[in-house]
Every structure is written in C-alpha cells, then in structure tokens.
N, C-alpha and C positions, 0 to 999 in steps of 0.2 A: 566751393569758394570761387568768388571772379575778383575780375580787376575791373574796377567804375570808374569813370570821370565824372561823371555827377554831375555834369553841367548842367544847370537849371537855367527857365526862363526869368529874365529881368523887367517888362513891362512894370512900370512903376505903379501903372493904375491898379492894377490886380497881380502884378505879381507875386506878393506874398502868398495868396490866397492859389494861385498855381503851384507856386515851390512846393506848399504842403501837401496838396491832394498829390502833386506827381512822386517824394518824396516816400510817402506812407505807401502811395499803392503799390512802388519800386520793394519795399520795404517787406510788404503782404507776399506779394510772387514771389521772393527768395525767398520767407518762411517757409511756402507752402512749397517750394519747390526744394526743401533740405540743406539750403547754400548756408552757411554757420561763420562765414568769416570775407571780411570785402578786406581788398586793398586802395582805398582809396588815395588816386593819384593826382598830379596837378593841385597842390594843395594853393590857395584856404577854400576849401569847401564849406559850404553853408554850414552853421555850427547844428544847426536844427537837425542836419543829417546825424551826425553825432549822437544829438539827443536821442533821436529812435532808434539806432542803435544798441545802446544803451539800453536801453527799454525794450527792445525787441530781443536783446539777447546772439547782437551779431560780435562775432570779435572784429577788430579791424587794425591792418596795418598803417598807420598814420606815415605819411609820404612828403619831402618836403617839397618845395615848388620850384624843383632844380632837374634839368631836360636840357642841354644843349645838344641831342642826338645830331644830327649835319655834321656841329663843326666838335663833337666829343672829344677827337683826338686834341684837340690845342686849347679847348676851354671849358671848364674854369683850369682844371689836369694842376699845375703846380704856379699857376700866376701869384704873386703876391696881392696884386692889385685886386683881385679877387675872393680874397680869403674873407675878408671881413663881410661881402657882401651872402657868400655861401654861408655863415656864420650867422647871417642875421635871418635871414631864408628861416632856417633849421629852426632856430630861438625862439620866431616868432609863432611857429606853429607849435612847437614844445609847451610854450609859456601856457599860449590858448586853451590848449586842448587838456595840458597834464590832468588834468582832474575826472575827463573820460575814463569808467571804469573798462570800457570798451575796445580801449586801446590798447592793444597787447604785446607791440612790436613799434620803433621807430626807422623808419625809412629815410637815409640822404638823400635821394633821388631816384633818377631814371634816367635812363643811357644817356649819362651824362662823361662818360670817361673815365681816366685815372689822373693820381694823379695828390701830392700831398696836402689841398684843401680838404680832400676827402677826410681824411689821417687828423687834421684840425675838428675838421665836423665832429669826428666818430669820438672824441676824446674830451668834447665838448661836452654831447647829448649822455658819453659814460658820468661823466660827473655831476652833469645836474641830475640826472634820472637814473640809477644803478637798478632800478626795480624792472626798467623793459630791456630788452636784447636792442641790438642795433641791426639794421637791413641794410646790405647795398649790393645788389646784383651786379655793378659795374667792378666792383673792389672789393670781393670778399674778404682779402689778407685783415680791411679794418672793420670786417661786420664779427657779430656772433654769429651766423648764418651761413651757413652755403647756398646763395641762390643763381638759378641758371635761368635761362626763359630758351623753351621750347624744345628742349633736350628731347630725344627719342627714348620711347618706354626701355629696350634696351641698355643705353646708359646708365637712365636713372635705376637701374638693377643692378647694373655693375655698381653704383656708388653705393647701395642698400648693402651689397656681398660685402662693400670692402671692411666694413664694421668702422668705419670713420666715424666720430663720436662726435664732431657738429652739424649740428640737425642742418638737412637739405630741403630744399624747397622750391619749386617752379613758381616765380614772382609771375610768369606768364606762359599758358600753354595753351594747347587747342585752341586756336585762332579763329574764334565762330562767324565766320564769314560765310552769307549765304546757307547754301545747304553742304553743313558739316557736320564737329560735333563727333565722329568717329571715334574707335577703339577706346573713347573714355574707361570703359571695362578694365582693358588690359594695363589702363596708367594705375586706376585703382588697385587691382587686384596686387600690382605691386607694392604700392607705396602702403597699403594693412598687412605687407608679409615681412618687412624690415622698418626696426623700431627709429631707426633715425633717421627715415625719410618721413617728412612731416606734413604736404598734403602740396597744393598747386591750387592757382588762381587764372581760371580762362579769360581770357583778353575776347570779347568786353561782355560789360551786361547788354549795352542797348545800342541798338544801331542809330549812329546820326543822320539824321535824314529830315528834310523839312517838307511838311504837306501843302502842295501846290494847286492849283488847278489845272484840270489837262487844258494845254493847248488848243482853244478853237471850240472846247467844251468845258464851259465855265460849270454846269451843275454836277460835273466828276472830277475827283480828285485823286490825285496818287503822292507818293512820298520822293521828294528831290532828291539830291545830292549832286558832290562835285562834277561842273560841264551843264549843270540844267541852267543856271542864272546870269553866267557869263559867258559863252560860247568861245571859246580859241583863247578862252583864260587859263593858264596852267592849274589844271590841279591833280589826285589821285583817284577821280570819278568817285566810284561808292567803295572805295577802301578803308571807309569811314563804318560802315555799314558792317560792321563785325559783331552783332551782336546775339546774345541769348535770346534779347526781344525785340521786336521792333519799335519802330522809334515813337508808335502809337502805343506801345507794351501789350500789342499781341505777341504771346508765344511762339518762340519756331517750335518744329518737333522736337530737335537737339536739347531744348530744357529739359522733355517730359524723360527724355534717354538719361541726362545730367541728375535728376530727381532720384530715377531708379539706382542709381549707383553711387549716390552723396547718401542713401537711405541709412537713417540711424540707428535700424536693426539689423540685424542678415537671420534670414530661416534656411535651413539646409536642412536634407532627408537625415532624420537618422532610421529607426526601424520603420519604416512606412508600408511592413506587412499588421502593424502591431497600433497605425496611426502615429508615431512618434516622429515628431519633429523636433531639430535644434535649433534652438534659439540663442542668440549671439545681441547682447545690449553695448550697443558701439556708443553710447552717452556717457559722455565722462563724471558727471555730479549725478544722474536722477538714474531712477528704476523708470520699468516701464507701467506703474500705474495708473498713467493719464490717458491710456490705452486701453483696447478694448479688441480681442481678436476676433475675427470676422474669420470664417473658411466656406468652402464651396468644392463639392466635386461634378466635374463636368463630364460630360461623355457626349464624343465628338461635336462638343461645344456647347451642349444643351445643360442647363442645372440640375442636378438631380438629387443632389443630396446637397444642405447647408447648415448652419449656425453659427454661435455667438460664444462665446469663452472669455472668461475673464483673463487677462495678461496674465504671463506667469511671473513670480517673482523671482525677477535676474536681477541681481546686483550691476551699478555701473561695470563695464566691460568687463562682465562676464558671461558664462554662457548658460542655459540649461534647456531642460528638454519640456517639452510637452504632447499630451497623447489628446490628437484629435476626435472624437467618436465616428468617425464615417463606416460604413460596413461594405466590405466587399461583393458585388451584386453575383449569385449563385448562378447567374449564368450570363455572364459579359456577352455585351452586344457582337454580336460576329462583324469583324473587320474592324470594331471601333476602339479609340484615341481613352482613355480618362485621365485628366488631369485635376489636381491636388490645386485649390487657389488658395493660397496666404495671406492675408491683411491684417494691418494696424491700423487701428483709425483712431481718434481721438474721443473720447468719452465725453467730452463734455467741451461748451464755446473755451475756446481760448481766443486771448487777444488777436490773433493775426489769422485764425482759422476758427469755421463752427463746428460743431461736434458732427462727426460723421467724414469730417476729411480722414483722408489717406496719408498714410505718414512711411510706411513701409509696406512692401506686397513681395510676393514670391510666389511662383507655380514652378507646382514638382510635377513629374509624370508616376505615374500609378501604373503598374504594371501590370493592366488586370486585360491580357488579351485572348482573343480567342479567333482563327481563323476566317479571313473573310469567304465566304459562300465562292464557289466558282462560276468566271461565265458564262453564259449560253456557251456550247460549241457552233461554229459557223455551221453544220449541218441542220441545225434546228431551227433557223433565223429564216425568215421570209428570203424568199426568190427577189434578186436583184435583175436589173436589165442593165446591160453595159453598152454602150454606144462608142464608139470611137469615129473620129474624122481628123482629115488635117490638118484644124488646127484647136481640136480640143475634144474632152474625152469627157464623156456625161453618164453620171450612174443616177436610175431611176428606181424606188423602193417606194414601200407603202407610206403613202401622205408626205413624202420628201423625194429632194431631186440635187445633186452635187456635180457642179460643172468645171473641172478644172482647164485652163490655158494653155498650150503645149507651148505657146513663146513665154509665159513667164513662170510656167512650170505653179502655177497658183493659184487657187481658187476665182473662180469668179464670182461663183454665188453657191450658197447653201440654203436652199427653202425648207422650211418644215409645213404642211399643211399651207401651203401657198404662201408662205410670209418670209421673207428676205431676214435672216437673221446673219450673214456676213457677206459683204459686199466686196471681197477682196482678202489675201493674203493665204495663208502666212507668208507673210514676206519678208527673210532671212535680213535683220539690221544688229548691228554689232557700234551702233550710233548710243551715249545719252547726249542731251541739250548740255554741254560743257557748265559747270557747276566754278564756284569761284575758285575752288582750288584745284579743278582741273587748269583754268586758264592760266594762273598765278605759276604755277611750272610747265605751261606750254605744254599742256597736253593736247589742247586743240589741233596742235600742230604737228605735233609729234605721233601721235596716236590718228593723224590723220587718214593713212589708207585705209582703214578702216570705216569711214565714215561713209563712203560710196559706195562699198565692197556689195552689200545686198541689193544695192536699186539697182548696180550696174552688174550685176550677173548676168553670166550667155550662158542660156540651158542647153544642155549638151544630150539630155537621155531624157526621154520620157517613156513607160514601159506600161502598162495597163495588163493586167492577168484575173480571171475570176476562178480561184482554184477550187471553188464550191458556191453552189449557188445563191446563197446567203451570203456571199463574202466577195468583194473588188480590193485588190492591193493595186497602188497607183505606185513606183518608183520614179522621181525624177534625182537628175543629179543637173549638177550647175558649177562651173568654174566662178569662182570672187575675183577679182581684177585686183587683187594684192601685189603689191610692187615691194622689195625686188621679185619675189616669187607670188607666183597663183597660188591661192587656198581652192579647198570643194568642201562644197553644201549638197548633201542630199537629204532628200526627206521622202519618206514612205509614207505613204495615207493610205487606210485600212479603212473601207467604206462596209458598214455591216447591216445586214436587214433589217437589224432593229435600231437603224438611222443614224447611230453614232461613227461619226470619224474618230479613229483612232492614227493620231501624228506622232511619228518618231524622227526627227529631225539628228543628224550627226554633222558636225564641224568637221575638218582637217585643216587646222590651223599650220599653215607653213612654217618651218624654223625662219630664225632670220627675221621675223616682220615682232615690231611694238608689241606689247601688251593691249588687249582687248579693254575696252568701255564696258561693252557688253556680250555677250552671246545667248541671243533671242531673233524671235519674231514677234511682228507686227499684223495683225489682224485687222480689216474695217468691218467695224461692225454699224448700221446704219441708223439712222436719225430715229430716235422715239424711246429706246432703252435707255433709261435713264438713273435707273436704280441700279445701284452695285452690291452684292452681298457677298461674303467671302469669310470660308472659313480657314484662318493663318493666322500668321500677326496681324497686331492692330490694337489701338482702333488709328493714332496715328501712322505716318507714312514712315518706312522703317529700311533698312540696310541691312549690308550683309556684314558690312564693322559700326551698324549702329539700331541693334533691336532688341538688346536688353529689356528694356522699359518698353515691349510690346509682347505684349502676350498673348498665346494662343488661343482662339475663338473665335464666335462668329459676329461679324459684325454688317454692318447695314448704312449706307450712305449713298451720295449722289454721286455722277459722274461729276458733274462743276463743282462739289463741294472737295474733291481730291487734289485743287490749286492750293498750293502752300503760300503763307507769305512774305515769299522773299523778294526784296525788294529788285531787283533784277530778275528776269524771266531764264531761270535754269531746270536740268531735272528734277524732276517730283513727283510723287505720286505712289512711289514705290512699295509694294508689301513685299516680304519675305515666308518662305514657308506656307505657297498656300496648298491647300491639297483642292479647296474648290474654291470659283467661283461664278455670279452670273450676274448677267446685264436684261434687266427686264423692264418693261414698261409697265403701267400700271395695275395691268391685267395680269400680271405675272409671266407674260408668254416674254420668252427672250431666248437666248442664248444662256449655254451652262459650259465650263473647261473645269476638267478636270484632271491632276498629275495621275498618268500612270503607274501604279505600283506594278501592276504585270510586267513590264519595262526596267524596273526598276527604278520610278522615279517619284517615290512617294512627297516633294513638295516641288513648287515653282517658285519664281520669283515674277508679279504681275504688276498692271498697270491701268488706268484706265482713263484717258483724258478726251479734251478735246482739241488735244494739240498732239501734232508728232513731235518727234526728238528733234529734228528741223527745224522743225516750229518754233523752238525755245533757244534757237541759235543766233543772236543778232540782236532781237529786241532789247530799249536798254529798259525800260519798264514795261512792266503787266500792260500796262493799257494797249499799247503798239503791238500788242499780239492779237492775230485773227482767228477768233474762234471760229470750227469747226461745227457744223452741224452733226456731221458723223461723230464716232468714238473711235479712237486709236486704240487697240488691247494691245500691249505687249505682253505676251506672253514667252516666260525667257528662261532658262536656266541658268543663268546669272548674272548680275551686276557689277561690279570691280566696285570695291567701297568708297565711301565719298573722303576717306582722310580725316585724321582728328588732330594734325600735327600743328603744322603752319598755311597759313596760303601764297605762299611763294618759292615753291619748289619741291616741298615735302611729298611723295606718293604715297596713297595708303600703307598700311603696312603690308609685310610680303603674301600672308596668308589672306592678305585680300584684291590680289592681283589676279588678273588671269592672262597668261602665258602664250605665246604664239608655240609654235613645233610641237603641240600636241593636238589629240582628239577629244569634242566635245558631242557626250548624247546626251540629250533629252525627248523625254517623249510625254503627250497629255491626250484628253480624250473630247471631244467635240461632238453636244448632242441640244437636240432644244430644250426649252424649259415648259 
C-alpha cells in the first residue's frame, strides 16, 4: 500500500491525453508491483483516477482536502468560524466519489490538528455514509481507526500484543526517500502475526521532481527540484523526492524489495527432503487459479533441474501443500550451494500484466551438501621470489608479480601475465556517500570520524615472511586517526604460487567512537574491465535491511549500469551475500574476489562503480558527478542498513547497526580471471 498525491499535468492542449497515459501506467506498476490499496491525499483528485481504480481492483482511502500542518495546532482545532468550511471540504468529496466501489475508508484529513471541527466532520460523514469506517490519524478518539504514521516496527507490536479491538494502521510509513525502503520485512512480518493491525501506506509513490536541461548542456537532461529554479528561494530542496518511483516512473530498487513482501502468496519449506512445499493464499476473495507454478533448482547458481505445475487449490487465506518433483542429485557437487526457486506467474494476459509475469517467488535452500575439496598445501605451489626494500616489498611467481607500499601498507599493483588487474588498495574505508536518511539525522556528521579514518591511516608495521616457498604472508598493521580514541587496522595478504592473494583484514573498532557506515575496503581496479558478474544477491542493488526481494544467483552486468536512479548522487550499488565476483573485459581476462570460507567468511558485501564513496558526497545531481575511468571495488564485510523508518532522524534498526568497541574480520581471496 502507498500514500499518492496524484498530482497530474494540466496543459490544456494535451493535457487530458497526459493525465491518462500517466494515470494508467502509475496504475500498471502498483499492479505489478502487488500494491492493493492507495491512500489518496490532497483531495479532489482527478475522478478518472478513481475510475481505474476501480477497475483495476485497488482499494483506496478517500482523503478530504484539509492539511493545515505549520499552523495545526490553532487551525481549523475548535474555531467556529471554521466548521462549516471543514464540513464542506468532507461533503464535497463524500458527495463525488460515494458511488466508487473502490473506496473503502473516509479520511478527514492530514496533519491537520485537533480539535471539535473534527468531532463535526466525523459525525457528519457517520451519517451520510455508515457503510465506510472513518480515518483520521490526527484524532483518533473521532475515527473508527487507530492511525499513526511512522511508528517503529516495535511499537506497532506492542499495539498487535495488546489485543485492542480497533484496527491499526500506519496512514504513513517508510519514508522512500532516495535510497531506502529498509526493514519493510520486519513491518510486515508483524502486521500478518496480529489480526488487528491492518497494513501501512509508504509515503510516497513518486518523487516530484521536474526535467530540466543541464546547465550549459542543453542536449542532456536531468530531474529538478526545490533550489534548482530559484536560487536563495526558500525551499526543502529534494524533500519532495520521496518516492517508490521516479518522477519519470523509473523504479528504485526499494519497489522490487516492497513487491517481494506485499506478495499475495507466501511459500515456506515444509518437507523439502520429500519436495514439499507450503503454500499460504494471502487473497481474500480468489484462489490461486489464475496462476501457474514455475520451480527451478540451482546449484551454485547454474539451473539444473526445472518445471511447470499447475497452482494448487488453496482456498482464500488459506494454506496447503505441494510436492515439487525435483530429485536429489546422488552425488552433490563438492563445496556447492543448491537452492529451491518458487514462482507464481500469471497464466494468461490479465488487464494490468501479460501472462508470464511474476506475481509471487520464494527460494529455499536445499540441503544437499558435500565437502568442498581442500587446497593445495603451500608446499606443492610453485617457488615464489620475495624482494624486500625500503620502501616496498615485491613477490614474484609464475606469469604474476604483487608489489605492496610499505607507506601505505597497500598494493600498488597486481599483474597477472603482464596485465594490470588492480592498480591500488585495499584501502581500509568505513565511508558510504551519505544516503537521504543518513543526512536527514545527521549522520554525515555525526558518524563523521569515521569518514577519513582509512585515507588517513600511519602504517605502523609492515612485516614480509616466506614460511615455504610457495607461500609470502605480508602483515601490516596501521593506526585510524579516530577521535576521541585511535582504532587499528591490520590485514594479512597471503601471496601463493598459484597467484592468488589471500586478504584477511581485522577492525579494532575503539569503544567510545559512533557507529560505523561501513567496515570494508576499497580496491582500484583499472580502466577496460567493464563486465561485472557475481554470484549473491541480485539482480538489483540490495542491503543488509533490504534484500528480501534479491535472490541468490548469478548475475551479469556492467560497471556504469550499477548507477541507480536517484535523483541526488548517494550510495549504491551495493550487493549482499556475494561468495563471488569479477570485473573482466571483453576477453574475459580480469580480476576475480572471492569470500573466504577457509577464514570463515563464506559471503561479502561488494560494489562496483565509477565513483568512490567521496565521490557521491556533495553532488546535488547525477550529472555533477565525475566519472572515473578506473573502477572503485568495495570489497566489505558490511554495510550499516540504509533505514525504512523516516528520513529525519530515524537510524536503521539495531540489528542493522554496526558498533564501535568491538572487532571486525573479514577475509576474501584475490586471483585473475
């Protein structure tokens, strides 16, 4: 469910003929994306919205056209003089619309105050209409409803526990601003555990923003907002810009996360030695015959077993089972992954989608494992050469050569076969490019030591040993310039005959200092690799409180195609869980990282742009950002989540923080392609 304003274009000349196309296609994307119920605000909205509605099968809160947020406390609140005007508001959109089947609930307003006009309103709209409930998040004492906006999943848990018998409901929540969209999961998974919390509407569908020309370059264009038209004009910049989509109705990632967890089925393992799946029909009126199950079993990302089944018949919300036919393979690949894929797709064209969409998905993991093979021992591996000098330590092997820095404790280059596959790093950053809801509660500021802590490290040790001749351990360690107290970084590189660096990098996060952005490094890897593949989440950019709706596999893209589009230049880019991946040029020759399991760190969390975290610090649009010929890898053990709350103060949730006064390892492995 969202909250829309719906404002549409007025051009007289063609307007009508805009309101429609923009209307329907607004109309198509929430289909497809499982959104079942708008709240439409700032009423009178175009009645035509209404009609597809209707037609489309969305419920909608009807909203009257009463907002005095500023001055809420003193107006309209209990004026006389006011009563008849709130009264007329309500009437007129009552009158209009009563005959939408569509509309399922009447709304007095929006943060409009308290206050006995209200109390008028609500005893109005009871008596002409006793068929809908009454809304009003500002004064519940006069609604049927209990509505909050923005409450923490927490609460809204404690209100489920209390067994309170009027239905609750978030008129506004997850504030999609930029790149958010977070913990949606965890709002859900409470509000289907208690029957009278009754669902939430995210604030908004579509960012406002108007397309401009750039500055100086009239044949490119980017999306305005507040401060681009009137320079030292007061406004709230792109705070307008909240949206699921953009203001062109390209997609953020956040809808595809929003999709997977508004999905109108749920599949859960039941016997999955036996194939058996449960299936859970969340539609209130239909079965799922308009469906058609799809399955797939992967191993380590590859298909290898699939088919087609007809839906099972589940009654509206209820639940039953079904037995997939997949066969357990009699001798499981050593070391590998197999996962379980679930789909509903639609059987045939329906109005808002053609046959073959996706309607619900689910992957399970398959427990079919078997030992992965062990390494070479260092004794077996080709003869290295080590070199040492004062100001850098060089290990030479067959058809590769690795030259680390002893001032910045960091690669300088990695050749395989004479070809430069990283030109710099790891270079310990605990930076992302501040995200809207980082700034919106002063994270930038606050989580600030942290942002220089890796550039500005003084290497303290560097230590080079070959304890067999196939094998260079490099130990540096490095103090971070953390205030009040210094943090240490050290990382081991395990340089092997058979060319692969092996990195174990470990944090000592000081007590006393902010919560971390991130804890990773930064790789340069150099101009011409331009293909990314990876097998993790994906295929879009994903978090560590928002990757539901990314599922494990292998996927295939470009470095410049991992720019997301938000309308202000923030973090992005981000996969979760990957165990591989590479940057290769056309030839396939590149660079490959992969999470050490030996270490114990069977996934990472990566990146792959042409911009650093820097880079995305400052710019207020895409275009004033300088791309990069190189590639930035961040390669990281974690993220801190981007928030699904508000963006003005809210921090992700706890479990997706990461802490200063502890220790963080990660470790990955580094070889060519």
């Amino acid at each position: 469910m969202f909250r829309g304003t719906n404002r549409h274009e007025s051009d007289p000349d063609h307007g009508q003929a805009i309101r429609e196309a923009r209307m329907v296609e607004d109309i198509l994307l929430m289909k497809q994306h499982n959104i079942n119920a708008v709240r439409t605000s700032h009423y009178p909205n175009h009645p035509r919205w209404l009609d597809l509605c209707d037609e489309y099968g969305l419920y909608v809160i009807g909203e009257t056209n009463l907002e005095s947020h500023g001055v809420r406390d003193t107006l309209p609140a209990s004026l006389p003089e006011w009563t008849d005007a709130c009264v007329d508001r309500l009437r007129s959109m009552v009158e209009r619309d009563k005959n939408h089947p569509g509309i399922v609930v009447w709304s007095l307003g929006n943060e409009a105050g308290q206050g006995s006009n209200f109390q008028v309103m609500a005893d109005w709209v009871h008596a002409r209409d006793a068929s809908r409930p009454v809304h009003y998040e500002g004064m519940n004492a006069v609604a049927d409803v209990h509505s909050e906006m923005y409450t923490k999943p927490a609460n809204v848990e404690a209100y489920g526990k209390s067994g309170a018998t009027t239905p609750f409901m978030l008129c506004e929540y997850a504030h999609a601003m930029g790149n958010s969209s977070g913990n949606l999961k965890e709002y859900w998974d409470i509000f289907e555990r208690y029957p009278n919390l009754h669902g939430a509407f995210v604030w908004d569908w579509v960012d406002q923003a108007i397309r401009r020309p750039v500055p100086g370059d009239p044949g490119r264009s980017y999306l305005s907002y507040g401060g681009d038209w009137h320079p030292g004009y007061p406004t709230d910049a792109n705070f307008c810009c909240n949206g699921l989509v953009a203001s062109d109705r390209t997609p953020h990632p956040g809808l595809l996360e929003l999709k997977k967890v508004y999905q109108p089925v749920a599949v859960s393992a039941g016997d999955l030695a036996t194939g058996t799946v449960r299936v859970r029909n969340k539609h209130l009126f239909s079965g799922l015959d308009a469906y058609e199950l799809h399955w797939s079993v992967t191993c380590d990302g590859h298909r290898v077993q699939h088919g087609t089944l007809p839906a099972p018949e589940v009654a509206p919300g209820g639940e039953g089972n079904v037995r997939i036919p997949y066969k357990a393979p009699g001798s499981p690949e050593p070391g590998a992954e197999y996962w379980l894929n679930v789909s509903f797709v639609l059987k045939s064209d329906a109005r808002w989608a053609e046959a073959g969409h996706t309607v619900a998905a689910e992957q399970l993991a398959l427990d079919w494992h078997t030992p992965a093979p062990a390494d070479p021992a260092p004794s077996t591996l080709p003869t290295l050469d080590l070199t040492e000098t004062d100001t850098g330590v060089r290990v030479e092997g067959r058809d590769f050569d690795v030259v680390l820095d002893r001032s910045t404790g960091t690669l300088d280059s990695y050749r395989v076969k004479g070809r430069l596959l990283l030109a710099g790093g790891p270079t310990p950053n605990f930076w992302r490019g501040p995200t809207d809801n980082d700034i919106g509660r002063g994270a930038q500021n606050s989580l600030r030591t942290w942002r220089d802590a890796g550039t500005g490290r003084e290497v303290t040790s560097v230590k080079a040993e070959q304890p067999s001749p196939g094998e260079v351990t490099i130990h540096v360690t490095c103090t971070l310039p953390t205030s009040p107290k210094a943090s240490t970084w050290t990382t081991v590189f395990t340089v092997r005959g058979d060319g692969e660096i092996r990195i174990r990098h470990t944090l000592e996060a000081a007590d006393g200092l902010p919560d971390l952005p991130v804890v990773g490094a930064l790789l340069t890897v150099p101009a011409g690799f331009e293909r990314i593949d990876w097998y993790g989440r994906g295929p879009q950019e994903n978090y560590w409180d928002r990757h539901t709706g990314a599922f494990v596999g292998r996927y295939h893209s470009t470095v410049d195609q991992q720019v997301a589009p938000y309308v202000r230049p923030e973090q992005m880019g981000n996969m979760t869980d990957v165990r591989r991946l590479s940057l290769t040029d056309r030839s396939g020759t590149g660079l490959v990282v992969e999470a050490d399991p030996a270490e114990g760190e069977p996934m990472l969390e990566t990146s792959a742009l042409h911009y650093s975290p820097f880079d995305l610090e400052g710019p207020k649009h895409p275009y004033q950002l300088n791309r990069r010929d190189e590639t930035i890898l961040g390669v990281n053990h974690r993220q801190m989540g981007v928030g699904g709350n508000d963006s003005w103060g809210a921090p992700p949730l706890e479990q997706y923080l990461l802490h200063s006064g502890r220790s963080y390892t990660y470790a990955y492995r580094v070889r060519g392609a």
